[in-house]
C-alpha positions, -999 to +999 in steps of 0.1 A: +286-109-416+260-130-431+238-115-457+202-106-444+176-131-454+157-111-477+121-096-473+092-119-464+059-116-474+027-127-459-017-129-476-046-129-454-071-145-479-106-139-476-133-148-497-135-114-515-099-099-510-066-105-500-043-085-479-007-083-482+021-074-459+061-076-463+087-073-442+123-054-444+153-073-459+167-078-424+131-090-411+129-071-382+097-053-391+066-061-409+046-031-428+009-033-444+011-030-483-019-033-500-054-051-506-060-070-535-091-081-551-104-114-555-101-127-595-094-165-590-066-188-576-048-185-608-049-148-612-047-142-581-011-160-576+000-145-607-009-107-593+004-121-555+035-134-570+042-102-588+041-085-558+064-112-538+089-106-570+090-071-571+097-069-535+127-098-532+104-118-508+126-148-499+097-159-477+064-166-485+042-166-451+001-174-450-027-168-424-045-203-418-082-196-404-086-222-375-124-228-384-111-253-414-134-257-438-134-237-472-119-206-455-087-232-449-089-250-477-091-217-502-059-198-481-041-232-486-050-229-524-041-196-527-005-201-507+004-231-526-004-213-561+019-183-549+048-207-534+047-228-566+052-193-594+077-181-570+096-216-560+089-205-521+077-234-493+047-216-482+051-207-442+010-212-430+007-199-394-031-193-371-043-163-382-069-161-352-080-130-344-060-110-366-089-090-381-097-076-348-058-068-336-056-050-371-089-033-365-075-023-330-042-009-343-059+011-374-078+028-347-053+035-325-031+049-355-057+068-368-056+049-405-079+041-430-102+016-425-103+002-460-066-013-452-079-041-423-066-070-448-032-055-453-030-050-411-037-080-407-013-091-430+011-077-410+000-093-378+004-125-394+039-116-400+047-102-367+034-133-353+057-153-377+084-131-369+080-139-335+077-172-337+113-177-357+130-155-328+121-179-305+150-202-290+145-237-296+132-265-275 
């Protein structure tokens, strides 16, 4: 049997905070972590690839807004600053609507409100998840 691929993490930047979501070693689930404050694209990779590290994330995965604009350009900063500390390609995938979805399952699982980044974190995952299940072609 091969070995499992090794945890995956995924960031929802914002402007003011950045959620953060990981996935088992097998990748067959994705679980909301934490919400990290804004401090800069520099010390924000540092903290984000401390994280990454202390989890094994083999996988570096980041929610792209489909505005454009800053909102792209800073998660693209921030992804590419974490993929270069931790020598990971950085896996960008539509993050559109994930707020909401995350807002919806916090509700219906009775959680704290504060962790919306990290859910959606997660949903970014589950979508990236998804999308490497699917066959080919």
């Amino acid at each position: 049997m091969p070995p499992a691929p090794g945890p995956a993490i995924a960031l929802d930047v914002g402007t003011a905070k950045i959620g953060v979501a990981y996935t088992d070693a097998g990748r067959r689930m994705a679980f909301p972590d934490r919400t990290v404050l804004r401090a800069g694209v520099r010390r924000d990779a540092e903290q984000l690839a401390a994280l990454a590290r202390a989890r094994g994330a083999t996988a570096l995965v980041v929610g792209l807004p489909d505005a454009g604009g800053r909102m792209e350009r800073l998660a693209r900063q921030v992804g590419d600053a974490v993929g270069a500390l931790l020598a990971l390609e950085p896996q960008y995938v539509d993050e559109g609507y994930t707020s909401a979805e995350a807002r919806a399952r916090i509700e219906a699982a009775g959680a704290a409100r504060r962790d919306v980044d990290a859910w959606a974190a997660m949903v970014i995952l589950e979508a990236w998840l998804a999308r490497a299940a699917e066959p080919p072609g």
